[in-house]
C-alpha positions as CSV (number, residue, x, y, z in Angstrom):
1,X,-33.4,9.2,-13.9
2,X,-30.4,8.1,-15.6
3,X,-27.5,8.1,-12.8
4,X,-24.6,8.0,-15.7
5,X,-22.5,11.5,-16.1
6,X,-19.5,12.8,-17.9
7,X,-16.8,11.3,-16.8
8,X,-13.7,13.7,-15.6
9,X,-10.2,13.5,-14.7
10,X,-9.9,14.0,-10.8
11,X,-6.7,14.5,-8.7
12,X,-5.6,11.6,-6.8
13,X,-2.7,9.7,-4.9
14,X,-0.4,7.6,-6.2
15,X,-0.4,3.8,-5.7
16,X,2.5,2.0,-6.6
17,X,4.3,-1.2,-6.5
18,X,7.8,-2.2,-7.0
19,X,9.0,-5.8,-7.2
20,X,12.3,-7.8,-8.2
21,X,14.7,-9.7,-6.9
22,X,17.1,-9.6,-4.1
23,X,19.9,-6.4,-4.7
24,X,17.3,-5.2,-7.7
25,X,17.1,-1.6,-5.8
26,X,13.6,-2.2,-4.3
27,X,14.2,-0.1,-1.3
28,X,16.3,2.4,-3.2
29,X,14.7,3.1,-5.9
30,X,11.5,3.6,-3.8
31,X,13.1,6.2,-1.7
32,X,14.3,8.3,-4.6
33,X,10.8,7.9,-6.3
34,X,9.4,9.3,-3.1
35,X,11.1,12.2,-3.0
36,X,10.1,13.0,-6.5
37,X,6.7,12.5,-5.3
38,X,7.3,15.3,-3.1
39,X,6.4,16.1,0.4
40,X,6.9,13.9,3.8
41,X,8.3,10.6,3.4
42,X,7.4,8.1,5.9
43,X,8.6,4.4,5.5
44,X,7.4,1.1,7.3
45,X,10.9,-1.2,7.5
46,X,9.8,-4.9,7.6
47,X,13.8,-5.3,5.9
48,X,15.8,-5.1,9.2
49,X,16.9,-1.8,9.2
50,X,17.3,-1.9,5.1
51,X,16.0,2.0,4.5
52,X,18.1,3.3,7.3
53,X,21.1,2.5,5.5
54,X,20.3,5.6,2.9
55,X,19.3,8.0,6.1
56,X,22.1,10.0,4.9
57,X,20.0,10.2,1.2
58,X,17.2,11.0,1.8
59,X,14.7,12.8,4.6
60,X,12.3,10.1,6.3
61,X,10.9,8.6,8.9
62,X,11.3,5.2,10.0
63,X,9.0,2.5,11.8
64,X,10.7,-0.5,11.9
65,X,7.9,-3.4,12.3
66,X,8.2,-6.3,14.4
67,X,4.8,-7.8,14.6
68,X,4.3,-8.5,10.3
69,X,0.9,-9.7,10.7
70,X,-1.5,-8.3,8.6
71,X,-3.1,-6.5,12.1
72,X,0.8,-5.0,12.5
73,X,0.7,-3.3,8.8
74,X,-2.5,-2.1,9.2
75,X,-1.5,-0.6,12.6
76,X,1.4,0.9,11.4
77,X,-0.3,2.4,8.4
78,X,-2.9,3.8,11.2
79,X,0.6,5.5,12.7
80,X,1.4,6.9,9.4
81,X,-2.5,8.0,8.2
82,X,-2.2,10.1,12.0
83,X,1.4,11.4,11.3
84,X,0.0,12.8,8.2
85,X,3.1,11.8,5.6
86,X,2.3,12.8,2.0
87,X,4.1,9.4,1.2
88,X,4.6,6.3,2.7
89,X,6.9,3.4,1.5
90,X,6.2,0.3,2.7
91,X,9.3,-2.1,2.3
92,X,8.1,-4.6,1.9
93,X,4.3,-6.2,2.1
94,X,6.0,-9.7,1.3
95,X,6.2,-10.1,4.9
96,X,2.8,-9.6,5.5
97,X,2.0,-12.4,3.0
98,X,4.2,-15.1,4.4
99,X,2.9,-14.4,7.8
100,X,-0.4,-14.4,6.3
101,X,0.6,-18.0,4.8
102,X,1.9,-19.2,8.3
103,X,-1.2,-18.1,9.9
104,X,-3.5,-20.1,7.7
105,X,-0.9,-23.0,8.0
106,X,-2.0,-23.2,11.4
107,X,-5.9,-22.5,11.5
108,X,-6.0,-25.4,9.2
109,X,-4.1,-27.8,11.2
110,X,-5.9,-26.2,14.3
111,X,-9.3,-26.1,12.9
112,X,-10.1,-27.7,10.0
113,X,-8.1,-30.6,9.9
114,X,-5.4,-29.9,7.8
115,X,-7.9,-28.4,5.1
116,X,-5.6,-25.0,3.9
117,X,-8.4,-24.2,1.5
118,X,-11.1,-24.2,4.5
119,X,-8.9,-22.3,6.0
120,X,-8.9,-19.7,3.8
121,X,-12.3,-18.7,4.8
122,X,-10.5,-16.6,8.0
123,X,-7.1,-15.8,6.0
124,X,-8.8,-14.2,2.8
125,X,-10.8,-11.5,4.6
126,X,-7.4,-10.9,6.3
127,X,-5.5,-10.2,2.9
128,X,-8.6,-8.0,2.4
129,X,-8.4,-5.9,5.2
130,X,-4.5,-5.3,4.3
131,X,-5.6,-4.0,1.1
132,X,-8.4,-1.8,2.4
133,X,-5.8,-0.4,4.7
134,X,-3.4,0.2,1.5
135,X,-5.8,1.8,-0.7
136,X,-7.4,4.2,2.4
137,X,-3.9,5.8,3.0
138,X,-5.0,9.5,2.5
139,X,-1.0,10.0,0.8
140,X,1.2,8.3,-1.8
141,X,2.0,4.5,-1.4
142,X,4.9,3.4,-2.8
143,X,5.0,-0.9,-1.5
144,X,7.6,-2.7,-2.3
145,X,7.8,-6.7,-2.8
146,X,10.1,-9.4,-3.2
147,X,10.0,-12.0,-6.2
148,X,11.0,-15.3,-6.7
149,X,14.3,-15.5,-8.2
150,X,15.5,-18.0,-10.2
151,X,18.9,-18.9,-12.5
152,X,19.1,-19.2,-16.0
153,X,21.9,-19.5,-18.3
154,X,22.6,-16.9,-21.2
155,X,24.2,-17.8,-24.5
156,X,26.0,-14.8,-25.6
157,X,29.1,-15.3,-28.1
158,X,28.8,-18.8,-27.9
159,X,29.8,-18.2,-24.0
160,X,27.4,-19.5,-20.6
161,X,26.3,-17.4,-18.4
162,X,24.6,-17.7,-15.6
163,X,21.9,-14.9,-14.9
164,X,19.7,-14.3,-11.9
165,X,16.0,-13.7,-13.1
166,X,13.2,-12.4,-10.6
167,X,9.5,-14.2,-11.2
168,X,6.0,-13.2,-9.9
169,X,5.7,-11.1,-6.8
170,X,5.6,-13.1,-3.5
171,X,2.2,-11.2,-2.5
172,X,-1.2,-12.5,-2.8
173,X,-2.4,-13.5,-6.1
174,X,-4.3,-10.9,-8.0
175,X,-2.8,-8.0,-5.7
176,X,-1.1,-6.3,-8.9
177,X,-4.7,-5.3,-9.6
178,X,-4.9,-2.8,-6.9
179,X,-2.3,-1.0,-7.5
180,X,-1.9,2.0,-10.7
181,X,1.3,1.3,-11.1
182,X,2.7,-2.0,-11.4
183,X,7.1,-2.1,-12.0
184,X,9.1,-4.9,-12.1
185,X,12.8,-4.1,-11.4
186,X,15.6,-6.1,-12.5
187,X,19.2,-6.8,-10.8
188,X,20.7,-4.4,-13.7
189,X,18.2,-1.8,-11.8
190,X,15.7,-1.2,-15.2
191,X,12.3,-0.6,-14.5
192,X,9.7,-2.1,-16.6
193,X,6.7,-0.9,-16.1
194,X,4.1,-3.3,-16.7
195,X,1.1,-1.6,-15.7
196,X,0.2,2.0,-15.9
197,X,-2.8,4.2,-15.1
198,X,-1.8,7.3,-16.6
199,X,-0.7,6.1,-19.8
200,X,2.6,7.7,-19.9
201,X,4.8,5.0,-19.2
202,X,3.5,1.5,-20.0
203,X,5.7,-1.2,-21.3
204,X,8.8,1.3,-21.2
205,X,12.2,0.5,-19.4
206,X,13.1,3.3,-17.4
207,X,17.2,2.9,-15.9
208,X,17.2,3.6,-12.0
209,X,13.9,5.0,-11.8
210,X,14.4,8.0,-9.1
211,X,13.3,11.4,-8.4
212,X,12.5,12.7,-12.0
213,X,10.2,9.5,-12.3
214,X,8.4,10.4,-9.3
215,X,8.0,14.2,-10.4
216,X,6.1,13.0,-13.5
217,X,4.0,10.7,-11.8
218,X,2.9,13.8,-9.3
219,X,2.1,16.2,-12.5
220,X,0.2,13.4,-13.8
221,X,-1.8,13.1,-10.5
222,X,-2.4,16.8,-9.8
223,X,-3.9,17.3,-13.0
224,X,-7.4,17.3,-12.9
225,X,-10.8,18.2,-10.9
226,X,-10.2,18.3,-7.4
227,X,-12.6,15.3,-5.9
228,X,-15.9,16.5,-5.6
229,X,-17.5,16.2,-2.2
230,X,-21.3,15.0,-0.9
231,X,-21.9,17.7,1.9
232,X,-25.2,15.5,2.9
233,X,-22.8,12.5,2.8
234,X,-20.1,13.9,5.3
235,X,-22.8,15.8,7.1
236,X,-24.2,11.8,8.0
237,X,-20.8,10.5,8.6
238,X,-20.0,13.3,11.2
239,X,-23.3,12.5,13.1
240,X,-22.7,8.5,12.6
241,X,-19.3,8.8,14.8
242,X,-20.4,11.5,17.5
243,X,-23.6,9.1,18.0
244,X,-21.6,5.8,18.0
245,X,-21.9,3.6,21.1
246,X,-19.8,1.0,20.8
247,X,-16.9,0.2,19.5
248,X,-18.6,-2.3,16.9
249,X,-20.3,0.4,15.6
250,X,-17.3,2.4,15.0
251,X,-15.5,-0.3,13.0
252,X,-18.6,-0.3,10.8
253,X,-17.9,3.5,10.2
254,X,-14.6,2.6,9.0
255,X,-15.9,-0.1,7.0
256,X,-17.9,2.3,5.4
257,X,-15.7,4.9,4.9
258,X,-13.1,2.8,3.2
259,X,-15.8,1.4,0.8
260,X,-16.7,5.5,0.1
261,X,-13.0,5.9,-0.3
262,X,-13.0,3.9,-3.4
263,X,-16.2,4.8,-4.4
264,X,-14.6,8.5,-5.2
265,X,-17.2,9.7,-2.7
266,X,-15.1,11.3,0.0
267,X,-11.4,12.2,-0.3
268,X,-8.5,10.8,1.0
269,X,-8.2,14.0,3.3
270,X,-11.9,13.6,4.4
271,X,-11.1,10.0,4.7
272,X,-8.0,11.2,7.3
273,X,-9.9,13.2,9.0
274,X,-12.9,11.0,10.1
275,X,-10.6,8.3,10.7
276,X,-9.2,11.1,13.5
277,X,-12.3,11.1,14.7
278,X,-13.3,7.7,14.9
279,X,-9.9,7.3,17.3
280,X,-10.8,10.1,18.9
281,X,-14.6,8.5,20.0
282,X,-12.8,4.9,20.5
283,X,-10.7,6.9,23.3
284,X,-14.0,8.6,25.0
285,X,-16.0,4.7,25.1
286,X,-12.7,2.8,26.2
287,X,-10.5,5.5,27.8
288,X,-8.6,2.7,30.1
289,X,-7.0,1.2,26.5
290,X,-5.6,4.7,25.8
291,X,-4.3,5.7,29.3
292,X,-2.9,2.4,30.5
């Protein structure tokens, strides 16, 4: 039996990413697009207090992050999955990646001789992890990145000018690919939007992409089939956790979850929701790491 169907439109979250360089509007612009997005806004600060500067904006919450491993991210996106936020910024995951790079620095000089690409073998599956944690959010992502910015000089009128250009997202390479909605924003704050899911924007320039921007992108993503749901398939997942006796097991539960996440198998809600569970069960097999 052929296991091929019709394919539909189904409703989903957005997942967006927003890079340029320094004073582009990264933090800004990502604030205004959430609130077109609708709904709570929670944002993860790795910027030194950046998005606190536009409190008086816009409505959020704020979790400044001091530990920017890729374990602190996907804690703190853990903190936002539980606080249930419709949206979460994250500002920005290039800390994540230099950390990432400083890390691997070191396992090679610790372990492998000063081989960075053996090294690799531990920091890849890290980078992995970060992105499984990004893509299992059960609301909108909006991530923000920095880019490497270099000067060039502008020949208008027969007059020299020097010009500040951003380059390539400091974030692992090939991480563009996860994301629906790729923009690169320039110092003059234009958006070019050089990838795009829903069709309806790619290879425009959009000035100061804010609220209107973020409105379209939610029309886009509630239209459609709500995601259709395997009873048998949650029915298994509920009995996997209650019956888990270890904590092992339960990380494979998550595992498996996030790999039925982006299968289109369960929903991002049903994905919250077990994830709920799963912390609940960790707290009844190691109740001393929750009461301390």
């Amino acid at each position: 039996m052929s296991g091929f169907r019709k394919a539909t439109k189904s409703q989903a979250k957005a997942r967006i990413a927003i890079f340029g360089p320094s004073g582009a509007g990264k933090t800004f612009s990502s604030l205004r697009i959430a609130g077109g997005l609708g709904g709570s806004v929670g944002v993860i600060d790795t910027e030194r207090g950046t998005a606190s500067k536009y409190s008086d904006r816009f409505d959020f919450e704020v979790l400044e992050l001091a530990d920017q491993s890729v374990e602190g991210y996907v804690d703190a996106i853990g903190q936002a999955t539980a606080a249930g936020f419709s949206v979460l910024v994250i500002d920005s995951l290039t800390h994540a990646w230099q950390t990432l790079l400083e890390e691997v620095e070191k396992l090679a000089k610790a372990k492998y001789r000063g081989n960075t690409w053996s090294a690799w073998s531990e920091g890849t599956p890290l980078q992995r992890k970060l992105v499984a944690a990004i893509l299992s959010f059960p609301g909108h992502i909006i991530a923000t990145m920095r880019s490497k910015t270099e000067w060039t000089t502008l020949d208008s009128n027969g007059k020299k000018t020097p010009q500040r250009v951003g380059l390539a997202p400091e974030q692992g390479k090939g991480v563009e690919y996860e994301f629906d909605l790729l923009v690169e924003l320039s110092t003059d704050h234009i958006a070019n939007v050089i990838k795009d899911r829903s069709g309806r924007f790619q290879d425009k320039l959009i000035e100061k992409p804010g609220e209107e921007f973020g409105r379209a992108l939610a029309d886009w993503l509630s239209d459609g089939e709500p995601p259709a749901s395997d009873p048998k398939l949650l029915a298994r997942i509920t009995a996997a956790i209650a019956e888990a006796a270890t904590v092992k097991d339960l990380g494979g539960i998550g595992d498996l979850l996030d790999e039925r996440l982006s299968e289109g198998r369960i929903t991002m809600e049903e994905h919250a929701r077990f994830l709920g569970g799963i912390r609940d069960k960790h707290e009844e097999l190691e109740p001393e790491k929750f009461h301390a």
